[in-house]
C-alpha positions, 0 to 999 in steps of 0.5 A, a space after each residue: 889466634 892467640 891475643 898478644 898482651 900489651 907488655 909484649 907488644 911493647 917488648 916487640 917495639 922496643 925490640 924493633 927500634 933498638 935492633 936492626 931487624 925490620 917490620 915485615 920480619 917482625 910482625 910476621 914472626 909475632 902475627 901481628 897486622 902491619 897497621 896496627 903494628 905501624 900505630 904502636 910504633 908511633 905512639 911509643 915514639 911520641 908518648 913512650 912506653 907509657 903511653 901505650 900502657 895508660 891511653 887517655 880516656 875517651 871522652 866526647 871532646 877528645 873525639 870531636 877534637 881527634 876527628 877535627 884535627 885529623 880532617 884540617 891537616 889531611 892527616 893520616 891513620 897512623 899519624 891521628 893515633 899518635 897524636 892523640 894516643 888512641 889505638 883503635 882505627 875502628 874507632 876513629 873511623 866509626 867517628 869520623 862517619 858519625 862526625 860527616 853525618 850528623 855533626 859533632 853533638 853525637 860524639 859529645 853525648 856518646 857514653 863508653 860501652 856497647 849500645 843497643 841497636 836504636 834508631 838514627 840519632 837524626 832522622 829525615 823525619 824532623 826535616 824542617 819544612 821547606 828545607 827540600 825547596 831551599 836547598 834545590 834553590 840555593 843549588 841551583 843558584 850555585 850552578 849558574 852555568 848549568 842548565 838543569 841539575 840534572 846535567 850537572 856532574 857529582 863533582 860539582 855537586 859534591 862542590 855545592 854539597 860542602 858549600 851548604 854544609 855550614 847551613 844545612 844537615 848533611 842527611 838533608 842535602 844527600 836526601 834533595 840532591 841527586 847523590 849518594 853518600 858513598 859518591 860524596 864521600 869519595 869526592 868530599 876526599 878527593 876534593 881535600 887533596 890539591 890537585 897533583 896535575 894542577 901546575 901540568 894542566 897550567 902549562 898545558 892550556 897556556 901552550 894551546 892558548 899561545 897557538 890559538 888552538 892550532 896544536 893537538 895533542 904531538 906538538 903539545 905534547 913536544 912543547 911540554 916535554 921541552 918545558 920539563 926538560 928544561 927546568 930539569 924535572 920529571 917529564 910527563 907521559 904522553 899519554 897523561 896530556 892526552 888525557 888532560 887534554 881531553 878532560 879540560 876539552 882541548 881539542 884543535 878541530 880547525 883542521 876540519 873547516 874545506 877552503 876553495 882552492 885556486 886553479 892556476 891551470 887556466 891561462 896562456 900555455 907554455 913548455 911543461 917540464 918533466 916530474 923530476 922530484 916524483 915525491 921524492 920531499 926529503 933533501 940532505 942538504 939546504 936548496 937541494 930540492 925546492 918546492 913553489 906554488 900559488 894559492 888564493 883567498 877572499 877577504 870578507 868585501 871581496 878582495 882576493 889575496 894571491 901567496 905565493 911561496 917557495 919552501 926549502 925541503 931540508 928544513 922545511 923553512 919558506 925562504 921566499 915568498 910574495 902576496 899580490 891582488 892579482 895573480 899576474 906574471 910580476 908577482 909570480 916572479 918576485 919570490 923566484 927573483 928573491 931566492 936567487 939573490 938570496 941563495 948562497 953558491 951551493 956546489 951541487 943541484 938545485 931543483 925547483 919543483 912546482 904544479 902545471 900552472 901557467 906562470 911556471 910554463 912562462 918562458 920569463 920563470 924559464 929563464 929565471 931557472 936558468 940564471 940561476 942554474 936551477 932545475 924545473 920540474 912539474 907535477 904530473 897534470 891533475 896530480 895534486 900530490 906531487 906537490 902537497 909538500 907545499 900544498 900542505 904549508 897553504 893548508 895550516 895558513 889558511 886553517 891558522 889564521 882563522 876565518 877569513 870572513 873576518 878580514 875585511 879586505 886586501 891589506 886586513 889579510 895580509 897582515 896575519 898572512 906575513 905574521 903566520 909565515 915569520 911564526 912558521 918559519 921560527 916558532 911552529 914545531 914539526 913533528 919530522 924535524 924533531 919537535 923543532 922549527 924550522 929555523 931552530 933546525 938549521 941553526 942546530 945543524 948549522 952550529 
């Protein structure tokens, strides 16, 4: 190839800056490499045509300045050879790993010209003694929270590595540590850099932190996209909160803990009515299709709490619901009583859907349908699916509000139980009602 000489190097970038042809046409017209083209470009705009025909001399102090400079502001190869009028990135680059290594006292005894081969300026040879013991000391003084050094990540040691380096040689720290300097390297400039996730990883651990761990990645992922949404920015993949997610270790695993279930099967028999729903859980319209049921739970002294709610199928919303410490035919009712008075005329059929259990064969619940001109039906006997429509509502309440363990009796459990059920009904949001809750589906619709 042949070697270009500087006054046309010039002439080219002159040609550049006052005409209208770009750079890919230019140094593909004249060979010459795009970086190197890049860098003359910038000199002459900053130092003009002179800069480039009389660069500075290259002294000891104006590498360890060049190198220094270049590592505070984060600065580019383009934008140090600007600044300091240096053409050669080999240069830079041979300094800036000398300056890494061994520190700024061999760029200021470096001599211009070409240098035999010699041994290292530094060797581990002079190490101080002790110097091995002190730094594993001070390591591991640095990562309390680990074990042993071994379990701990080239990240964090990295981490310890550029704390030490204003007290020990670099050479000495890579040689007692389990690091190379090529792993080093890479994090010593992955760590100069903010994190770009930074202000996602914020929200994200804030939002599975306001639910107490409940939401795994769908719901956090709605919840975040919303909150992009709403500031008018960008929104994140789907799949990059996943992966952070996994990274900073949240993961909702409460979903994993079995709780006994009560069986309202056992008691006194009555009329069974026919499976009119037969999984059919998707309403088009409010108190279309209803669905009822009982569940039990223990308190840490042995109080039972008994819930029961009724959930509307459109909207997914518990419109009534009643707790009692006995699971007679009085609170039974209650809820059934409550949504009658509360339910708006609707015009069309209302159904009621529940399992087998003896306070729904009652011929009091019977009449109570009647009143209200609603239609029974029963799941099929042992058949907990055709009810897991509310089956599933008494799943996430005993999964959310934790162990019951650590209530201690009747009243410590209905507390959270009443909280839960305002959360579901207004805050909680479901993947099949579009990433809203219940209540902000009705309101949308509603409007």
């Amino acid at each position: 190839m042949t070697k270009i000489s500087m006054e046309t190097k010039i002439q080219v970038v002159e040609d550049y800056l006052l005409g209208s042809e770009s750079k890919l046409a230019i140094t593909n017209r004249y060979g010459i490499a795009r970086t190197l083209f890049d860098i003359l470009v910038a000199i002459y705009e900053q130092h003009g045509r002179n800069g480039l025909l009389n660069p500075p001399s290259i002294t000891g102090q104006l590498r360890v300045s060049l190198v220094q400079w270049k590592q505070t502001n984060h600065a580019s190869m383009v934008e140090t050879c600007a600044q300091f009028d240096v053409l050669s990135v080999e240069a830079i680059v041979r300094w800036e790993r000398i300056y890494n290594l061994y520190g700024k006292q061999p760029l200021l005894e470096m001599r211009p010209g070409v240098k035999p081969h010699r041994k290292r300026i530094r060797s581990g040879q002079d190490q101080a003694p002790g110097t091995r013991e002190l730094i594993l000391a001070d390591t591991r003084r640095r990562l309390k929270k680990i074990a042993c050094l071994e379990t701990a990540t080239k990240k964090e040691i990295s981490e310890v590595i550029i704390e030490l380096r204003a007290k020990y040689r670099l050479t000495d720290l890579i040689a007692a540590l389990p690091i190379s300097m090529s792993v080093f390297q890479y994090w010593h400039q992955k760590l100069r850099h903010a994190d770009p996730d930074h202000k996602l990883k914020q929200l994200i651990r804030q939002v599975f932190e306001e639910h107490h761990g409940n939401y795994g990645v769908p719901r956090v992922t709605v919840a975040v996209r919303r909150h992009y949404e709403s500031q008018g920015l960008t929104k994140p993949n789907h799949k990059k909160i996943q992966r952070i997610m996994h990274e900073l270790g949240l993961n909702s695993s409460v979903y994993r803990r079995r709780t006994r279930k009560y069986d309202s099967s056992k008691g006194p028999r009555g009329k069974v009515a026919k499976n009119l729903l037969r999984r059919r859980n998707v309403a088009d319209r409010p108190y279309q299709k209803l669905v009822a049921d009982v569940t039990e739970m223990k308190a840490k002294n042995g109080d039972k709490v008994y819930v029961e709610i009724i959930k509307d199928l459109w909207s997914n919303r518990i419109v009534s619901w009643a707790m009692s410490p006995h699971p007679n035919l009085n609170f039974a009712v209650t809820p059934l009583i409550e949504l009658i008075r509360n339910m708006p005329a609707t015009g069309y059929q209302v159904t009621l859907h529940t399992d087998q259990g003896w306070q729904y064969q009652h011929k009091k619940w019977r009449d109570l349908l009647k009143r209200g001109r609603i239609r029974q039906s029963m799941s099929r006997r042992s058949t907990c699916l055709d009810n897991a429509a509310c089956e599933t509502v008494f799943d996430k309440l005993k999964t959310e509000i934790g162990p019951l363990k650590q209530f201690e009796d009747y009243e410590a459990v209905s507390t959270p139980v009443d909280v839960w059920i305002k959360y579901y009904n207004e805050t909680r949001i479901q993947m099949k009602l579009g990433g809203q809750s219940p209540l902000e589906f009705e309101r949308q619709l509603t409007a």
